[in-house]
Each structure stands twice: as structure tokens, then as C-alpha cells.
C-alpha positions in Angstrom: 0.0 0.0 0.0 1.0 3.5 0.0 1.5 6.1 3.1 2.1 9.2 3.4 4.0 9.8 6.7 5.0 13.1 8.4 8.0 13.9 10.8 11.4 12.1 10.3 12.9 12.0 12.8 15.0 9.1 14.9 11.6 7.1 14.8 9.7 8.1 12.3 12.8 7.7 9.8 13.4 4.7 11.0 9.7 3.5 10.6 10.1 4.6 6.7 12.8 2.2 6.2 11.4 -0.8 8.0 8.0 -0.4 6.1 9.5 0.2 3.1 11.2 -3.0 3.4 8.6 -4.8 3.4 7.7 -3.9 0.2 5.0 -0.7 0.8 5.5 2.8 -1.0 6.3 5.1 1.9 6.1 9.3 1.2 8.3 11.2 3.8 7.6 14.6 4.8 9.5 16.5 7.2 10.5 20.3 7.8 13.9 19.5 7.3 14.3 19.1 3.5 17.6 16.7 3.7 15.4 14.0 5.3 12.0 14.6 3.3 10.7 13.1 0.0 8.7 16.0 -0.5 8.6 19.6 -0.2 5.3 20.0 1.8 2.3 18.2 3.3 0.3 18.9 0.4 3.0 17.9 -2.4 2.2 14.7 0.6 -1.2 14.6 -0.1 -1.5 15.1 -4.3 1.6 12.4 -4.5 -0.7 9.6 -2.5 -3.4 7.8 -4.2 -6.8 7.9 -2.2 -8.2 6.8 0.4 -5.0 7.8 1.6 -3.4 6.6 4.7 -1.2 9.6 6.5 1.0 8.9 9.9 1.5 11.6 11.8 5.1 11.1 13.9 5.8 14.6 15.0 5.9 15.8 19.4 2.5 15.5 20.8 1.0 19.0 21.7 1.3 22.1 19.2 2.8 20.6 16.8 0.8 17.1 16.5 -2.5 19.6 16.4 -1.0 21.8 13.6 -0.4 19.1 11.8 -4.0 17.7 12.3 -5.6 21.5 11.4 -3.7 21.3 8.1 -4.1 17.7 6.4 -8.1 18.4 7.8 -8.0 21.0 4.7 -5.9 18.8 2.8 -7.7 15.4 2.8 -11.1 13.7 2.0 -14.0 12.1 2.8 -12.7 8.3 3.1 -9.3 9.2 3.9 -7.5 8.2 7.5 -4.9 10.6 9.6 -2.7 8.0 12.0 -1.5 9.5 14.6 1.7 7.7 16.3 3.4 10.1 18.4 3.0 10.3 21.8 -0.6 12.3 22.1 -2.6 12.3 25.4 -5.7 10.4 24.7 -8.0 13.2 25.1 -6.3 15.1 22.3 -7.4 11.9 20.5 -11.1 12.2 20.9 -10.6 15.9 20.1 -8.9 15.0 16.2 -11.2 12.0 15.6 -14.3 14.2 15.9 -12.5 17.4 14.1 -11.5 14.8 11.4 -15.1 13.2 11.3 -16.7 16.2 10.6 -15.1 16.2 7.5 -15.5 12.2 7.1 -12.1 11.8 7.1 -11.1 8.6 9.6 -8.9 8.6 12.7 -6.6 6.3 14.3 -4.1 6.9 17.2 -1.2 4.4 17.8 1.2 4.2 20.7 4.7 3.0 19.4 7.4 1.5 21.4 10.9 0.1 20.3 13.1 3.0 20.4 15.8 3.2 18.5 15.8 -0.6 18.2 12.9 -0.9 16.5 13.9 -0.5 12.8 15.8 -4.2 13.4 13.6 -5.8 16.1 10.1 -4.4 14.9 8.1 -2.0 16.9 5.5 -2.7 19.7 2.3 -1.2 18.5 -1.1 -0.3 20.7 -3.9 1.2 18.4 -7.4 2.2 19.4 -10.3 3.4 16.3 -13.0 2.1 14.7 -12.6 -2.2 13.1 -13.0 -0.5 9.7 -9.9 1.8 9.9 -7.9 -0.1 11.5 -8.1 -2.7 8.9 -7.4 0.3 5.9 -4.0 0.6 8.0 -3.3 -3.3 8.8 -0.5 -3.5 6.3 1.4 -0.9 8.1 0.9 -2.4 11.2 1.9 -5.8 10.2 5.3 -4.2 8.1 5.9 -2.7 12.1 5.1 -5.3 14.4 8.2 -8.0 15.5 8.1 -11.0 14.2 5.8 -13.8 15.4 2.2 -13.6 17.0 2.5 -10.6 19.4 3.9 -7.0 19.9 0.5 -5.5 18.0 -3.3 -5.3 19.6 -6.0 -3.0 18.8 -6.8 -1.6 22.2 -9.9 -0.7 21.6 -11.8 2.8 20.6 -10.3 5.7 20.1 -7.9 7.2 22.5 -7.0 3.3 23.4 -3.9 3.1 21.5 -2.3 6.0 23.3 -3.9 5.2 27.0 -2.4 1.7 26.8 1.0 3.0 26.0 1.0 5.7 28.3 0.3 2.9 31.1 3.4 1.1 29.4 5.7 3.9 29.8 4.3 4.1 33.5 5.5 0.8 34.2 8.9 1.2 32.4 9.7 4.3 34.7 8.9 2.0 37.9 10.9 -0.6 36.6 14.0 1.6 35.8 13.8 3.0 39.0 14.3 -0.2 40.8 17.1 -0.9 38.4 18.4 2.3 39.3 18.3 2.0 43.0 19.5 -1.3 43.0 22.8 -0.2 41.3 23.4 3.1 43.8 23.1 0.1 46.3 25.2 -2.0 45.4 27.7 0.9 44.1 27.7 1.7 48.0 28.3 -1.9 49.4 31.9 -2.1 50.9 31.4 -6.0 50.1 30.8 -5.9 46.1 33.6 -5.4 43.9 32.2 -5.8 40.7 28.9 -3.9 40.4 28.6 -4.4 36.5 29.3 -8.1 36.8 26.8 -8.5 39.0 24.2 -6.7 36.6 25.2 -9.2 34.1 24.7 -12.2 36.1 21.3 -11.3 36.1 21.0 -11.9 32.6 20.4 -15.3 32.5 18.1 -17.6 35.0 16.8 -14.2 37.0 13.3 -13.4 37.3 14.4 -9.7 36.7 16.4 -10.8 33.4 14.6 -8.4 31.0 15.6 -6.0 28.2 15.9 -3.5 30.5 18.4 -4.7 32.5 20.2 -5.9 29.1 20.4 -1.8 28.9 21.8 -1.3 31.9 24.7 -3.7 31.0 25.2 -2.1 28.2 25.5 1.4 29.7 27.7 0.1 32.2 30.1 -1.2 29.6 30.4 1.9 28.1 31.2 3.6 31.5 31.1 1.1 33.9 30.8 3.6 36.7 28.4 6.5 35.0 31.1 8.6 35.7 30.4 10.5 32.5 26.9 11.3 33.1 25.0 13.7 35.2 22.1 12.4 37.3 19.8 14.1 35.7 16.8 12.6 33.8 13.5 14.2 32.0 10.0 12.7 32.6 8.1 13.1 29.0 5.1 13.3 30.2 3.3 10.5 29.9 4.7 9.3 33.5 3.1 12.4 34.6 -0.4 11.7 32.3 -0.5 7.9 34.0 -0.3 9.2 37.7 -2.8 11.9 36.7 -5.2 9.1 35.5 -4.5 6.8 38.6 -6.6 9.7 40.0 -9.0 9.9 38.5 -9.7 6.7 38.2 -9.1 6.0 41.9 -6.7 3.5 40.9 -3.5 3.0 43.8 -0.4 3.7 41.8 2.5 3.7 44.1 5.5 2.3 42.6 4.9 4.3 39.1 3.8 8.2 41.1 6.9 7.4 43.4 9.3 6.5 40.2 7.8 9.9 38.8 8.6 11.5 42.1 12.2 10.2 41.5 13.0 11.8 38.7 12.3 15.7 40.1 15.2 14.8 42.4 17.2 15.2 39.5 16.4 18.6 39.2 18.1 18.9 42.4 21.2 17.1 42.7 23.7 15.0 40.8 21.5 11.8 41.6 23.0 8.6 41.1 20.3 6.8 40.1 19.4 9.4 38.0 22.1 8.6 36.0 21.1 5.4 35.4 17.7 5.9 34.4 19.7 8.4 32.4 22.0 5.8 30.4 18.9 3.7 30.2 16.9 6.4 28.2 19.5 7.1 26.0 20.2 3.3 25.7 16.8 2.2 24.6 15.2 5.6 22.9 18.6 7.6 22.0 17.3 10.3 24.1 19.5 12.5 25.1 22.4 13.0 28.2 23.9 15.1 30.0 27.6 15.0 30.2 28.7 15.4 33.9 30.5 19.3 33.8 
């Protein structure tokens, strides 16, 4: 099939490539021309075939809803806008009835894989109605890992993104405790070889996990975190999960207190901020802080 898709950029690029491979037509737009197939979102839109298919992969907020004001002039009835970035959910039931008006279909879709995911496949959560999902199945199945899981239609709109902002909940959490664990055992008198240790745990643990694979990784690179600062970001959707523990009345303590762990690094040169820090940029490319 064909798709148009908009922003570039360490996922989105990489998401071209992997479709692409398996054997769709993919048109790139960005707003940096040395990355883009085309010139502008509507040289986007007359260049696809219709119904069209656009993917929108540009940061949630301003720029996700400018993006959404302009292809709703640009496309038609029997068209579909995907929108894979990391959107709160309520934006989504905001587009999907801006875009309905105009009959033009909606689906949002939580992505995870990181900068790993042009190799390994991308985890993919999507919530909209049976019939659009299905007009975008190809793409999913060209993102997906191999093998029978890593993609689920969540349900309705607003789905896609709701389940993985509950997954990025639970991966703060767990890098936390991987975090703390290390400062720990960085501190013990006893233990020699901290890194050894976290690759130990690699095989026959109940905490082996890709995660932790990270973490090894990160400490083999610097096997102290000397180079880093403790500082980490939280992108929001840590933030958007505790916010609907609340109102939900749903007990969240691990996740809110991992959240709460990460303002310390606005603080101080946290330790096991600097792990979460080398795990981000392990798994997502985001980016560090070099200690000054």
C-alpha cells in the first residue's frame, strides 16, 4: 500500500525504512528538506493515491494539532490521519471528531521500540474504529516484530495511546528499581564488581529483562556513570499515567513514586538518576547530560 507519513525523525525515519522493506510505498515529509521526499504536506497529499493513509510522527501537543488542522483541509471524505506520536488520549477524541466532521477517519497508535525498532520491529497499541484499523493493517503488520504478538488493537479511540502511556508508566517504575539497585550496590563495601553483577542477572533471574540488558550495556560503556549527570527528564506520559490513577481512583505507588524520583534530578547530581539516564538514551537515543 501506499503512506504518506510526516516527521522524520529518529523514529519516524526509521519507521520509513522498515515499512518500506517490506515492500509498501512510503512518502516522507519533514520540515527538514535533507530528510524529506517531498517539499510539503500537500505535495504529501496530491503524491498519494486515495483513500489515503497519512501517519503523523511529529511531538505530541502544538505541533501534533497543527499538523491535524492542516491535512483536515488537505484530505477527504474516506481518507485516514494516523497519529503515532506520543498524544494524550483526550487530544485523540478531540482529532477524531475534528476529522469526522469532515469524514475523514482517525486512528491513534502508541509506538514503542526506540531506536531498536527498525531491526527488532516496533511494539504497537492502536485504538479506532474495526473498519480503519483494517485500511492501516498492512502498516501495522510491516511494524510489528516477528511472530504472533507486539500488536493489539486496544480498543476505541484514544485506546492506542492510553495503553501506552500505562506502558511507559510501568517502564519508569521498573528503571527506577534498576536504578536504585545499582546506587546500592555501588555503595556496598562487600561488592567489587557492580557491572558483573548486573550481568549475572542476565540469565536464569526473574528480573532478566531487556531493560536490564540496557543497563549492561551502559555500564560497559562507562562502567561507573562517571560520565553522566544524574539528571533525567520525565516526557510526560509518567506524569499523564499518575494523573489518570486519580481519576480513576486507581492505587499507583511504585509508578507516582518513580515519577517523584525523577524531580530529584532537578536537584542534585542523583545517582540513580544517571542510570535511568544511560537507560533512556540506551533504549530511545534520548539524550544525556555529560557530567561538567
Amino acid at each position: 500500500m501506499e503512506l504518506g507519513l510526516v516527521g522524520l525523525g529518529k523514529m519516524g525515519g526509521n519507521m520509513r525504512e522498515r515499512i518500506r522493506r517490506a515492500g509498501h510505498t512510503v512518502i516522507g515529509y519533514d520540515r527538514n528538506p535533507d530528510l524529506a521526499d517531498v517539499q510539503s504536506l500537500e505535495e504529501l497529499v496530491g503524491r498519494l493515491k486515495g483513500p489515503r493513509v497519512v501517519w503523523v510522527m511529529v511531538p505530541a501537543g502544538a505541533a501534533t494539532q497543527a499538523t491535524i488542522d492542516e491535512l483536515s483541509e488537505l484530505l477527504e471524505p474516506g481518507d485516514i490521519v494516523v497519529d503515532g506520536g506520543n498524544s494524550r488520549w483526550t487530544d485523540d477524541e478531540k482529532h477524531a471528531v475534528q476529522l469526522g466532521i469532515k469524514d475523514i477517519g482517525f486512528v491513534d497508535c502508541g509506538v514503542s521500540g526506540g531506536v531498536w525498532g527498525l531491526e527488532n520491529g516496533y511494539a504497537l497499541m492502536y485504538g479506532g474504529s474495526e473498519e480503519n484499523v483494517a485500511k492501516v493493517r498492512p502498516v501495522f503488520d510491516a511494524l510489528k516484530p516477528e511472530g504472533e504478538f507486539g500488536s493489539v488493537h486496544a480498543g476505541k479511540v484514544g485506546a492506542g495511546h492510553f495503553a501506552k502511556m500505562v506502558h511507559n508508566g510501568i517502564e519508569y517504575a521498573m528503571m527506577q528499581a534498576f536504578a536504585e539497585g545499582w546506587e546500592l550496590l555501588e555503595k556496598a563495601d562487600s561488592v567489587t564488581d557492580v557491572r558483573e553483577v548486573f550481568r549475572s542477572w542476565q540469565e536464569g533471574t526473574v528480573i532478566r529483562s531487556w531493560l536490564l540488558d540496557l543497563a549492561v550495556n551502559a555500564l560497559d560503556e562507562d562502567e561507573h556513570l562517571e560520565q553522566l549527570r544524574g539528571w533525567a527528564a520525565d516526557s510526560g506520559e509518567g506524569r499523564w499515567t499518575v494523573e489518570a490513577a486519580i481519576d480513576n481512583a486507581v492505587p499507583l505507588p511504585a509508578i507516582t513514586a518513580s515519577l517523584f524520583a525523577r524531580f530529584s534530578s532537578r536537584q542534585d547530581d542523583s545517582p540513580q538518576m544517571k542510570m535511568i539516564a544511560a537507560l533512556r538514551n540506551q533504549f530511545g537515543g534520548h539524550a544525556v547530560e555529560a557530567k561538567k
